[in-house]
C-alpha positions in Angstrom: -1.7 205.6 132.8 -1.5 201.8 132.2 -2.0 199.8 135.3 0.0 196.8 134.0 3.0 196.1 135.1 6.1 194.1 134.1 5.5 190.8 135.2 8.9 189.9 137.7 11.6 187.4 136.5 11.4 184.0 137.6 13.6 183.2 140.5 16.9 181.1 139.2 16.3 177.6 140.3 19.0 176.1 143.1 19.8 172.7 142.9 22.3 171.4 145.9 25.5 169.5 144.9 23.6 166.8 147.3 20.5 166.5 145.2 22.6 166.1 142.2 24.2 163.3 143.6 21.0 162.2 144.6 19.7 162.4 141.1 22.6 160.7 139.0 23.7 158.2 141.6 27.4 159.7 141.8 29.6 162.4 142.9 30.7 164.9 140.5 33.4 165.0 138.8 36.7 167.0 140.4 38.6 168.6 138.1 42.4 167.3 139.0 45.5 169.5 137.7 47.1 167.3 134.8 50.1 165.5 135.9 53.2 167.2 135.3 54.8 166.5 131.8 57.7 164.4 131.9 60.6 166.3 130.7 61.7 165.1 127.1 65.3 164.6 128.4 66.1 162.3 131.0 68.6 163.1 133.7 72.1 161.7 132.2 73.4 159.1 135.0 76.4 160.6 136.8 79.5 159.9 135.1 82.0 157.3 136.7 84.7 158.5 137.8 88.2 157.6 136.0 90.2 155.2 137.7 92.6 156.6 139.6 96.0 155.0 139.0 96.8 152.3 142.5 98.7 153.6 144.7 101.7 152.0 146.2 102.8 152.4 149.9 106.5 152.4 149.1 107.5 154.2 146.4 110.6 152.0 146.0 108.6 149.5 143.8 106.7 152.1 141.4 106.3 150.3 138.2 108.3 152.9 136.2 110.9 152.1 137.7 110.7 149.2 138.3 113.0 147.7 135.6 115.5 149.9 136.4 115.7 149.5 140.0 116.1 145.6 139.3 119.2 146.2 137.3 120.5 148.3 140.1 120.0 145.4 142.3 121.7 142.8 140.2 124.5 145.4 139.9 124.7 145.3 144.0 124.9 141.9 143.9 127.3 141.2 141.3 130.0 143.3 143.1 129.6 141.5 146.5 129.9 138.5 143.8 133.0 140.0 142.9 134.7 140.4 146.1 134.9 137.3 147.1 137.5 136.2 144.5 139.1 139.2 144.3 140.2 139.8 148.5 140.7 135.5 147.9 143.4 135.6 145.1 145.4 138.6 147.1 145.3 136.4 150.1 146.1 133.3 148.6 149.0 135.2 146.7 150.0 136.9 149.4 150.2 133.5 151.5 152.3 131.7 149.2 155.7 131.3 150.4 157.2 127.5 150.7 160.4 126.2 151.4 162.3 123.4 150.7 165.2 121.9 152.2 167.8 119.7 150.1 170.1 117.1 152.3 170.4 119.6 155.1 169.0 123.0 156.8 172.0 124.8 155.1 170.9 123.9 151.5 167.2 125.3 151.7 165.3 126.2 148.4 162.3 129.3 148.8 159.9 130.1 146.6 157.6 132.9 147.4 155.3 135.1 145.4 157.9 138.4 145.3 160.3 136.9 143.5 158.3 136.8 140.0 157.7 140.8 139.4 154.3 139.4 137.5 153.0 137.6 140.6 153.5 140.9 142.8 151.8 142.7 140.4 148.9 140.0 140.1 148.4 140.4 144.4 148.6 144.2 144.5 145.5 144.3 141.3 143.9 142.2 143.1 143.9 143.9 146.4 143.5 147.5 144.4 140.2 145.8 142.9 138.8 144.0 146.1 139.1 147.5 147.9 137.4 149.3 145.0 134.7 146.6 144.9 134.2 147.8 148.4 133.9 151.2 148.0 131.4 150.7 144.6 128.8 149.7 147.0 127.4 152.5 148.3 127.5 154.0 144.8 125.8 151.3 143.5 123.0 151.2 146.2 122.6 155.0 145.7 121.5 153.9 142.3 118.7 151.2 143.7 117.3 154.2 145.7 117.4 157.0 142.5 117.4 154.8 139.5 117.6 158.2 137.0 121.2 159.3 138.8 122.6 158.5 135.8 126.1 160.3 136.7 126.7 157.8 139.2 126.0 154.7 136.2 128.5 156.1 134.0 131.2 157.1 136.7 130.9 153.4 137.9 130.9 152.0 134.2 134.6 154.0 133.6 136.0 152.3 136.7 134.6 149.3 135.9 136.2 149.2 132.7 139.5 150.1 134.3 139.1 147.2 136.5 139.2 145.0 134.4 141.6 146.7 132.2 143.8 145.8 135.0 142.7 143.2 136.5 142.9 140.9 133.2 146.3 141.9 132.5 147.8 140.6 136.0 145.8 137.5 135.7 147.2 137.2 132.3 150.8 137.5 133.7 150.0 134.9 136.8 149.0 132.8 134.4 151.9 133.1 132.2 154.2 132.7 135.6 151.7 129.5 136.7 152.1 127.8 133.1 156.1 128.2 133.3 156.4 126.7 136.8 153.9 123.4 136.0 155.6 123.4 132.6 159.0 124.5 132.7 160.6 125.6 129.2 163.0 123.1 128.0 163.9 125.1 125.1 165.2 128.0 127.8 166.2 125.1 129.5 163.9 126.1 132.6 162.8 123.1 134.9 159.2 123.4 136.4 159.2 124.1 140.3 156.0 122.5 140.9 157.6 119.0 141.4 159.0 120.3 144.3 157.0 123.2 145.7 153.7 121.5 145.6 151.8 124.0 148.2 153.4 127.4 146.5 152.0 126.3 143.1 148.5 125.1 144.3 147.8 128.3 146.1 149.0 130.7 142.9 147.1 128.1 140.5 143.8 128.7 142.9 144.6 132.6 143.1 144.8 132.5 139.2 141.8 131.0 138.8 139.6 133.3 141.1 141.1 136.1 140.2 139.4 135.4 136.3 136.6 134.3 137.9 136.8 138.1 139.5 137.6 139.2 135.8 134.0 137.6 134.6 132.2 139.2 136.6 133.5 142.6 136.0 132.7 142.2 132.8 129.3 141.4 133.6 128.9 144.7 135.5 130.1 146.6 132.4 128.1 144.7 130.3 124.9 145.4 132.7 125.8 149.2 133.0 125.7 150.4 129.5 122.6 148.2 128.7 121.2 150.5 132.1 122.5 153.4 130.1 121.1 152.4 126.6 117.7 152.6 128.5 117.6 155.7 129.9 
């Protein structure tokens, strides 16, 4: 039996992190977990947001309708415009009475507005139009407030252009009735009146001439109603 033996491994040599430091004069490197890689796609920015059409407070003045709403308006206007002449030459029509005296009281000379048939007629169209004038305005100002009612644009456009169907034909006659009295006719051997009946023939001259004036603007509204119409 062999008395040798297996010589016994060398102990493993320790060496302290301090000594190490000692040694080399610096701490050892720490491993640090690699930064984390930037994604390849950065974030898109939010998207703006699409302007939202501007609100109005009063929906009376939305810009579609806009144009619309401002013909409405001129139509209001136009008929108060109308009016005025209209309620003046029935008045000053209806007004017109003068009468004349010749040497005495007994010998007296009238002229008033009933006797010419084409003067009645001219204060009773003019009266008929002034009222209907009158009762076109809340029609009209329906159609400021609801521009696309258009039933209500052609319903006034028809009366409208029976208006002044009417109206222009007893201003036609007045005329006629105005031109005799200023003018006479010599051939018919008619004298004119207005040498003597000064007032009578001022006030159906100034009736006349409001009543066209009336006439005008009439046509105006008819004019301004089917270019409303063409629109829509």
């Amino acid at each position: 039996m062999s008395t040798s033996e297996a010589a016994p491994a060398p102990a493993a040599t320790v060496i302290p992190i301090d000594d190490v430091a000692g040694h080399h004069g610096k701490a050892p490197a720490v491993a640090t977990a690699p930064p984390p890689a930037a994604s390849s796609a950065a974030p898109a920015p939010p998207a703006a947001k699409a302007a939202a059409p501007r609100k109005t407070w009063l929906p009376f003045f939305r810009r579609a309708d806009r144009g619309s709403r401002c013909v409405a308006l001129v139509d209001l206007v136009l008929r108060i415009a109308a009016f005025g002449p209209a309620l003046a030459a029935a008045i000053a029509t209806a007004t017109s009475d003068e009468t004349l005296s010749v040497f005495t009281q007994f010998f007296q000379f009238r002229a008033r507005f009933d006797d010419f048939p084409a003067l009645l007629f001219f204060m009773v169209a003019n009266a008929i139009a002034a009222g209907y004038l009158v009762l076109s305005l809340p029609f009209s100002a329906a159609i400021v407030l609801r521009p696309q009612a258009i039933g209500l644009r052609h319903l006034l456009l028809v009366c409208d252009l029976i208006m002044v169907g009417m109206l222009t034909a007893a201003a036609a006659a007045a005329a006629a009735i105005v031109d005799l009295a200023h003018s006479g006719n010599i051939r018919a051997n008619w004298v004119p009146i207005c040498m003597q009946f000064h007032g009578f023939c001022q006030r159906t001259s100034g009736s006349v001439v409001a009543s066209f004036l009336a006439v005008l603007v009439l046509i105006f509204l008819v004019i301004l109603a089917a270019f409303a119409i063409r629109r829509r």
